[in-house]
N, C-alpha and C positions, 0 to 999 in steps of 0.2 A: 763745424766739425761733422765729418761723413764717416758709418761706419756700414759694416755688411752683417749682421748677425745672423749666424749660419744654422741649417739644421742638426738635428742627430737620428742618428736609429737606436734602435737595441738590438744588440747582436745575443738572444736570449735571454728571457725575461722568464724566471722561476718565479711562483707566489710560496712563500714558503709556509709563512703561519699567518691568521688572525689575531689582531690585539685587543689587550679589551679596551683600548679608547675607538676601536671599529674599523681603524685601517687595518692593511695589509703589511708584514712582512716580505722584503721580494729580493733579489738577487739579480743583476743585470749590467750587462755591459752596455755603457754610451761610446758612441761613435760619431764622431762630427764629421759633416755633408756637408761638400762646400754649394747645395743649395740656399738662398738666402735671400733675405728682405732687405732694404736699404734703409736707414734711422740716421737722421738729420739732426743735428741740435744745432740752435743758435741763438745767442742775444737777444733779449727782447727790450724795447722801451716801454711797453703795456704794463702795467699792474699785477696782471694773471696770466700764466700760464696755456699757451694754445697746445694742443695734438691735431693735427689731422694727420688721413689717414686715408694709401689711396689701394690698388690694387684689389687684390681676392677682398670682399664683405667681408667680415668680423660680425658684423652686429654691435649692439648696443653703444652705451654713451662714451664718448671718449673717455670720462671721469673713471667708467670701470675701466677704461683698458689696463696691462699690469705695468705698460712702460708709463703711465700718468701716474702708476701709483707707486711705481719705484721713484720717480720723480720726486712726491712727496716724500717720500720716504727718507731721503735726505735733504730734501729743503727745510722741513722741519727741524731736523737735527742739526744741522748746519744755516740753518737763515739764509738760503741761497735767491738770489735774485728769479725773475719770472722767465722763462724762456720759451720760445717755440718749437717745437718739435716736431718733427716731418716725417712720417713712419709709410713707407709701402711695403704691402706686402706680396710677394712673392713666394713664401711658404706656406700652402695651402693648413687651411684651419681645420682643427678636431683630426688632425690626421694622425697622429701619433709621434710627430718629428721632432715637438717640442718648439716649434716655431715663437707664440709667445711668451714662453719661458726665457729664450733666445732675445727677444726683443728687453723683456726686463732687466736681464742681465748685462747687456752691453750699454742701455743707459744707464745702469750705475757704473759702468768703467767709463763712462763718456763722459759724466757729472765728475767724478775722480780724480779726470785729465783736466775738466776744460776747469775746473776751479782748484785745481791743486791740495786737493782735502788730503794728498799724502795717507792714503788709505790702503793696508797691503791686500792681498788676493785674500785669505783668512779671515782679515774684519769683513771684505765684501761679500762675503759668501752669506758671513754673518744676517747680514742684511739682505740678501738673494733668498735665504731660506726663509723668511717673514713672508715673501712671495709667492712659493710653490718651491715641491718639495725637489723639483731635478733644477730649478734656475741656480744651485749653486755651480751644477756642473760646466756653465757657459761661462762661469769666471776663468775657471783652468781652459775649458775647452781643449782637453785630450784625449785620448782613450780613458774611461776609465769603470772599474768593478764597485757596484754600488750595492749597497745591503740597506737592510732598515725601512724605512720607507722611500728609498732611493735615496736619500740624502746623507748618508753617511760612502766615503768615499775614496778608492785606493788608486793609486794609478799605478796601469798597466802595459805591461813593454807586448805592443804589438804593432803588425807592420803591414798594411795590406797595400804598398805603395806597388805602382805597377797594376792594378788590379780596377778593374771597371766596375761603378755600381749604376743601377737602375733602379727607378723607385716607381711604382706606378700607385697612387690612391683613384681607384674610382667614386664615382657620382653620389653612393650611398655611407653615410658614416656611422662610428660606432660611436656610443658617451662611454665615458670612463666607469659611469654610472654600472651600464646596462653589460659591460662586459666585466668588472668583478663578481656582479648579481648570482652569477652562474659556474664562478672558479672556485675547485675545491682544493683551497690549499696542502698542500704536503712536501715534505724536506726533500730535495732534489740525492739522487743518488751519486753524482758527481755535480762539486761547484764549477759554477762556471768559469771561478776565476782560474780553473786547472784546465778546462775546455779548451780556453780560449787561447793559450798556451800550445794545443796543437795545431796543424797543419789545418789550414781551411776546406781540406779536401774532406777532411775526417768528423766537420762540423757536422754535415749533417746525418749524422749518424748518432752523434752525441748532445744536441746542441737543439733546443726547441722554445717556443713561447706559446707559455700556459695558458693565455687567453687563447689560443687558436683556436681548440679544439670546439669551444659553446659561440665562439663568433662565425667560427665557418659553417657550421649545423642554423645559425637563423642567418646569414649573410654570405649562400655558396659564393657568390660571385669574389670575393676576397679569397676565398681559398681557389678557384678556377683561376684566379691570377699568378697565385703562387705555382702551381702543379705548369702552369703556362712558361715561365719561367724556367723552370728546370729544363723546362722540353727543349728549348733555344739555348739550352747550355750553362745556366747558373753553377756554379761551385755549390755556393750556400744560398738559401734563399728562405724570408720569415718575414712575419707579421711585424711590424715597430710597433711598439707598444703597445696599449690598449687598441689599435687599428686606425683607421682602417688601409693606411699606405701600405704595402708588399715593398720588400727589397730583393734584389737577386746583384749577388756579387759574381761577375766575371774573371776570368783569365785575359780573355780580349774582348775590347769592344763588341756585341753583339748585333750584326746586321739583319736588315729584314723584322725589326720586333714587330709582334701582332699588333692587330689592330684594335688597341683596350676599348672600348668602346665607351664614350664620353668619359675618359679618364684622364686625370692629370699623369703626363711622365715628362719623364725627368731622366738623364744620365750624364756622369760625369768621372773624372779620375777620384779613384781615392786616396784621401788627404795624408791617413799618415803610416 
């Protein structure tokens, strides 16, 4: 079984309050990019369990990766046989796209299918959110307005079909760590789930992510991308998540883009 597990952005990303068990409050819209990694499942005769894993480095043991430990996840709960698993990646890492969020969430819909656990979207998420808190989002994979720690979640009627996206992450990354360190939460004066309701013209005007402001002050070059972007004609154009990828949404394909220098890009139609 062959599947494609796609990216997302955030089309604005509010911190809104601190909790006291130390996360964050946030408010954000997910957008799925049909950028993506390719994840393999098959059969195995062995004992145990294989992942390899080829494309952009990851780092560490296959045993952390999270699609090894969605694996688990329901092989324990279900007694499921050992299988092999074949994971490239293609959505660059610590970028903000959600890429292995992405990967965990579609082998639990590939473990679902290929063993018929009869499991609806709602139990899987169940189980996606034991993972990390937006891997619920890649069960549904649609637009959708997320509150809480990101994992509580609305879905919402938007349409940017016709409409070209570009992503570029440069060479230098942010941690999730290092970019809450320095945000100071506060209630947005309009949700975004009303924002995002208007015209995309009108987004940037209303429509921002609260990491930017302390990621572009130690990391210009992510904001030089973004400003870069407008100038070649972006509608809207923001940080995905904690960083460090830029997105610029198009009218039309944009020709001639600069030359990001040792940066990953990317551009495609967008999906919905």
């Amino acid at each position: 079984m062959l599947t494609f597990p796609n990216a997302k952005v955030n089309l604005g990303l509010n911190i809104v309050s601190k909790r006291p068990d130390g996360y964050h409050n946030i408010e954000t819209v997910f957008y799925p990019v049909s950028l993506s990694d390719a994840l393999e499942l098959l059969p195995s005769s062995a004992d145990k369990t294989v992942l390899s894993v080829s494309g952009f480095s990851i780092g560490g043991s296959p045993e952390n990766n999270l699609v090894y430990k969605a694996y688990r996840l329901l092989a324990d709960e279900f007694n499921l046989p050992a299988c092999e698993i074949r994971l490239h990646k293609a959505i660059p890492f610590g970028a903000g796209l959600g890429g292995g969020s992405a990967d965990a969430a579609f082998i639990l819909k590939m473990l679902n299918e290929m063993y018929a656990l009869s499991l609806s979207d709602k139990e899987l998420a169940q189980y996606a959110i034991l993972l990390g808190a937006d891997c619920p989002f890649f069960i549904y994979n649609t637009p959708m307005f997320a509150k809480g720690i990101g994992n509580e979640f609305e879905q919402v009627s938007l349409s940017l079909k016709g409409y070209t996206m570009v992503l570029v992450k440069p060479e230098e990354s942010v941690s999730t760590a290092e970019a809450y360190s320095c945000v100071q939460p506060s209630a947005p004066q309009f949700s975004l789930a009303d924002i995002i309701k208007k015209p995309v013209e009108d987004w940037k005007m209303l429509m921002c992510n609260d990491f930017e402001k302390s990621v572009f002050s130690r990391h210009p070059v992510i904001g030089e991308i973004k400003d870069s972007l407008y100038r070649i004609g972006a509608v809207y154009a923001s940080m995905s998540g904690s960083g460090a990828t830029v997105f610029g949404i198009f009218k039309q394909p944009p020709v001639n883009l600069p030359d990001f220098y040792r940066s990953f890009v990317w551009q495609g139609e967008c999906l919905f």
